[in-house]
C-alpha positions in Angstrom: 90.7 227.7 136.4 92.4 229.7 133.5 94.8 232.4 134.0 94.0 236.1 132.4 96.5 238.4 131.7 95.0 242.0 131.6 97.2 244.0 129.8 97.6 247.8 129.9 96.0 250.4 127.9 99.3 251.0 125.7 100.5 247.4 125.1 96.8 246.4 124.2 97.3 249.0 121.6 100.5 247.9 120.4 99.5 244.4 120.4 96.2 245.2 118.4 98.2 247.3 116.3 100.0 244.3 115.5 97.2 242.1 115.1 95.1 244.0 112.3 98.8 244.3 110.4 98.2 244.3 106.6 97.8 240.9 106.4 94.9 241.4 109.0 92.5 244.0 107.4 88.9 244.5 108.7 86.5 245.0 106.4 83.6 247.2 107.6 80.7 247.8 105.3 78.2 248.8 108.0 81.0 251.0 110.2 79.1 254.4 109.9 81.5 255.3 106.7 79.3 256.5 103.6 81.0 254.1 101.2 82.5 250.2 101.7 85.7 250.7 102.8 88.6 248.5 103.9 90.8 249.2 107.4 93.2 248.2 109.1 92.3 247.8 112.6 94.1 251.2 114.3 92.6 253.4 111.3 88.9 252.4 111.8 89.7 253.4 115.8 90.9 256.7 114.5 87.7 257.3 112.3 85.8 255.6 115.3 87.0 258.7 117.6 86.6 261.6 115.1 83.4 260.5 114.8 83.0 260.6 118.7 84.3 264.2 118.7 82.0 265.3 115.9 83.8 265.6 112.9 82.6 263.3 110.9 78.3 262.6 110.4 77.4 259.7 108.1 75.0 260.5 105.6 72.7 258.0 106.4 71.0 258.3 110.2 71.0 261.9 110.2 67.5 261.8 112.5 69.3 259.4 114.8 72.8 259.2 117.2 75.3 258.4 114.4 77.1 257.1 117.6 75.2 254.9 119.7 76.1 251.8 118.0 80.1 252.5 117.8 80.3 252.7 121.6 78.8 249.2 121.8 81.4 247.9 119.3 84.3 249.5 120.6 84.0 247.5 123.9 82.9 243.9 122.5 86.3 244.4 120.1 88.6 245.5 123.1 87.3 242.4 125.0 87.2 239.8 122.0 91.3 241.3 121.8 92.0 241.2 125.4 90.6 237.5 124.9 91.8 236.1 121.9 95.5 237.9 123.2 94.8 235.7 126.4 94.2 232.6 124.4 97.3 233.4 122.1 99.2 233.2 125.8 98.3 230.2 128.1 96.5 228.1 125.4 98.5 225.9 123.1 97.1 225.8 119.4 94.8 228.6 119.6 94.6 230.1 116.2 93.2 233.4 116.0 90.0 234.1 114.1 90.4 234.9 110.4 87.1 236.9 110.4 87.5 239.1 113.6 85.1 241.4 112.1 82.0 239.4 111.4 82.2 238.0 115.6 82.9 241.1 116.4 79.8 242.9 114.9 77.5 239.3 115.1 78.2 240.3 119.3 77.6 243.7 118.7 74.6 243.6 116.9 73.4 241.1 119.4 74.1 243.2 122.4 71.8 246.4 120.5 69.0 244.1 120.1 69.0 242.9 123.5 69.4 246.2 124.7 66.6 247.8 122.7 64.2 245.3 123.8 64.6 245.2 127.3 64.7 249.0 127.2 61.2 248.9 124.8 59.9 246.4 127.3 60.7 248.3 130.8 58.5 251.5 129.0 55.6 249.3 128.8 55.1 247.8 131.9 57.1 250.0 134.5 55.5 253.6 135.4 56.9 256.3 137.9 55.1 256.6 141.6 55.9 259.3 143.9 56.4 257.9 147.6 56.4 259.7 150.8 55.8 258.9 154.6 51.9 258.9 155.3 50.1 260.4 158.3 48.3 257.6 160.7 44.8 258.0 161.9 43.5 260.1 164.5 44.4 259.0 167.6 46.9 256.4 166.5 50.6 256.2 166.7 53.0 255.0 164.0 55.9 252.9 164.9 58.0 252.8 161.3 61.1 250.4 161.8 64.3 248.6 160.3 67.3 247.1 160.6 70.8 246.4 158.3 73.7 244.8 158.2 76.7 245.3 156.5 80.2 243.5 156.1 78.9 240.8 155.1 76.6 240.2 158.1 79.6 241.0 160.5 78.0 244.8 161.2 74.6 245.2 161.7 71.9 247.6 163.6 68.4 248.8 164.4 66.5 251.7 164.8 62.8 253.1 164.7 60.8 255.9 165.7 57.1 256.9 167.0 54.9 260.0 165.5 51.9 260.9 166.5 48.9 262.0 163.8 50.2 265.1 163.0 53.8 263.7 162.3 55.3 265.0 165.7 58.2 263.1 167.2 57.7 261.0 170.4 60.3 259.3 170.6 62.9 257.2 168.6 65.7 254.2 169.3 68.7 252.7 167.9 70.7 249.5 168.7 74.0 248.0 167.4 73.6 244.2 167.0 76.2 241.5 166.6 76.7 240.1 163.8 73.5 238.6 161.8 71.7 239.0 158.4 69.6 242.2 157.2 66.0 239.9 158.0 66.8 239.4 161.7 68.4 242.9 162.0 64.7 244.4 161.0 62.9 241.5 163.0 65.0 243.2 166.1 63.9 246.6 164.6 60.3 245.5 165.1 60.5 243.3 168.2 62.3 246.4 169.8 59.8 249.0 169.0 56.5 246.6 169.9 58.1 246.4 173.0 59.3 250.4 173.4 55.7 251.4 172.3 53.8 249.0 174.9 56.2 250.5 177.7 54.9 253.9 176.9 51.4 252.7 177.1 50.2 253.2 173.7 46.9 251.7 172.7 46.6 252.2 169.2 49.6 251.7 167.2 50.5 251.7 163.2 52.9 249.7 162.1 55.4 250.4 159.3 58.1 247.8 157.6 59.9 248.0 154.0 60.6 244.2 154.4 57.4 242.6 152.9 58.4 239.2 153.8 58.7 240.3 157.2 55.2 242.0 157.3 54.0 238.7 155.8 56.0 236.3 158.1 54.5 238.0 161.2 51.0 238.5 160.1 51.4 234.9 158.9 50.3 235.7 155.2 53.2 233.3 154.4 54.6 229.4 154.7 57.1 229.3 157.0 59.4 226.0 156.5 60.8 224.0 160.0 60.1 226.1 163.2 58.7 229.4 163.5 61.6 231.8 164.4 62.2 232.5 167.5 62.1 236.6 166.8 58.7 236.1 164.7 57.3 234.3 167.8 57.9 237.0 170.1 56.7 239.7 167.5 52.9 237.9 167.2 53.2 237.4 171.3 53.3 241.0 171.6 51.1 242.2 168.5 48.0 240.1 170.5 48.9 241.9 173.3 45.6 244.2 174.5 45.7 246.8 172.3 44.9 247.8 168.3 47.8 247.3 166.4 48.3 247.4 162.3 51.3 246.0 160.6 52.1 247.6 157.3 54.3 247.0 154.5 55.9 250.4 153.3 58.5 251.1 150.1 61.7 252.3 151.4 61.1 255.3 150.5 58.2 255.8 152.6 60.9 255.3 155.5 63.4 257.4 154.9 64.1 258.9 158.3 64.2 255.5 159.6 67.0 254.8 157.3 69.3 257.2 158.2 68.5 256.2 162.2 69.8 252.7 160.9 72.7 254.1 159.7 73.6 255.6 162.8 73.4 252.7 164.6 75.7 251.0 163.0 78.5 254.1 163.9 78.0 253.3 167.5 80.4 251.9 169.9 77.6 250.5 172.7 75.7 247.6 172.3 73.1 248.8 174.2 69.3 250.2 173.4 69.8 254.0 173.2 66.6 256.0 173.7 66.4 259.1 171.9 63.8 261.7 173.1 64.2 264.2 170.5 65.8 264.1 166.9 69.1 265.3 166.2 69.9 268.1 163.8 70.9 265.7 161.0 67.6 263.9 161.1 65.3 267.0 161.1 65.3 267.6 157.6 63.9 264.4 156.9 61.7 264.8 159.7 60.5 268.1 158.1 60.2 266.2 153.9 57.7 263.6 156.2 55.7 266.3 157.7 55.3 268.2 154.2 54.3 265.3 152.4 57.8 264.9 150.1 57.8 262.2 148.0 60.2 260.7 145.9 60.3 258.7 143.1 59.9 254.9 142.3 59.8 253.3 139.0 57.3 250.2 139.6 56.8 247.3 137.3 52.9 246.7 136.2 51.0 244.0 136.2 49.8 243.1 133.1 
């Protein structure tokens, strides 16, 4: 594995400085400059940041951002320095480009293409949607549900909550778990609030997930390699219990309160399943955005 020095700031300068001496002149026909010109490395920076500041607007590109292309080569000729400094250090027999300029802008130019295609192609086939939490039917109940971990795996929790049709609050949970990855943290988040909502002796109960590939591994709308999971196993037991039950897949930010109830549970110093029989001040306002249909928004990619 090779070594990088990163220098400072200053002693890049002073190196660069050194490298574009007059023996090392850049020449920069398509710099922004009205006229062919010939710099030396440090004045073309100088020119580069007056132009930044405003002082100075080519004559050509007037209807466009004289400076949306400078930015681009500024970095790619800091990191070609930094590099070809590097090189210079720990490699024996490097020789330095003798046209720094053309590889510079070649990258440069490469970069704004790249750029102004991707950007071109995410406008055609991505459009804004406005997400919010959705009422369930009359008579129904809607469990929404999820899990994360964090740490690396080594933090993780649970949490859900049950509304009724009109978006009132029956009752919600939480639960630190050990350590395990964000898929089994909102399998628990599921498995936990089947089983709270069958306790309470619901009948007819909606169910809400961000995870599609959990939604899809329980309703078995997906191949599941090896051995069913031990989790999933006990989620389908209890879903063909007696009772209606609906398993949906929501965006994330259709479960918004959920979220923060996750969050919480990973700030808590039990390890046991904590009931909560009415909200707490922090989770109200979100509680409130439900009720009042806020929606927020999502840009989606289309299929074409």
């Amino acid at each position: 594995m090779e070594c990088w020095h990163i220098p400072n700031l200053s002693l890049l300068w002073e190196w660069w400085c050194d490298y574009s001496s007059c023996s090392q002149r850049l020449h920069l026909c398509n710099s922004g400059m009205d006229q062919t010109c010939t710099f030396r490395l440090y004045d073309w920076l100088f020119f580069l940041w007056l132009q930044e500041l405003g002082f100075y607007k080519p004559q050509q590109d007037r209807n466009r951002d004289p400076n949306s292309k400078w930015k681009t080569t500024f970095m790619i000729t800091c990191w070609y320095i930094w590099k070809w400094q590097n090189k210079t250090i720990f490699k024996e027999n490097f020789q330095r480009p003798v046209n720094p300029t053309s590889i510079i802008q070649k990258f440069t130019s490469d970069i704004e293409d790249c750029t102004l295609n991707h950007f071109q192609m995410v406008l055609r086939h991505t459009e804004t949607i406005y997400i919010g939490w959705k009422y369930p039917q009359e008579g129904w109940i809607k469990l929404n549900c999820d899990g994360a971990c964090k740490e690396n795996g080594d933090r993780s929790g649970c949490g859900g909550l049950l509304r009724d049709a009109n978006g009132r609050w029956i009752k919600g949970f939480v639960r630190k778990i050990g350590a395990c990855d964000a898929l089994h943290a909102k399998m628990w988040g599921i498995y936990l609030g089947l089983e709270l909502a069958w306790r309470d002796g619901i009948s007819q109960l909606c169910v809400e997930s961000d995870s599609k590939l959990l939604v899809d591994m329980i309703t078995n709308n997906c191949k599941m390699n090896g051995t069913t999971l031990v989790l999933i196993r006990r989620i389908q037991n209890i879903l063909n219990r007696n009772w209606k039950i609906q398993v949906h897949h929501t965006l994330r930010e259709g479960n918004r309160s959920v979220d923060w109830l996750v969050n919480f549970s990973l700030t808590m110093d039990s390890w046991n399943l904590i009931l909560l029989e009415t909200p707490s001040t922090e989770l109200n306002s979100l509680l409130f955005d439900d009720i009042f249909g806020a929606c927020m928004p999502r840009n989606v990619r289309l299929i074409m």
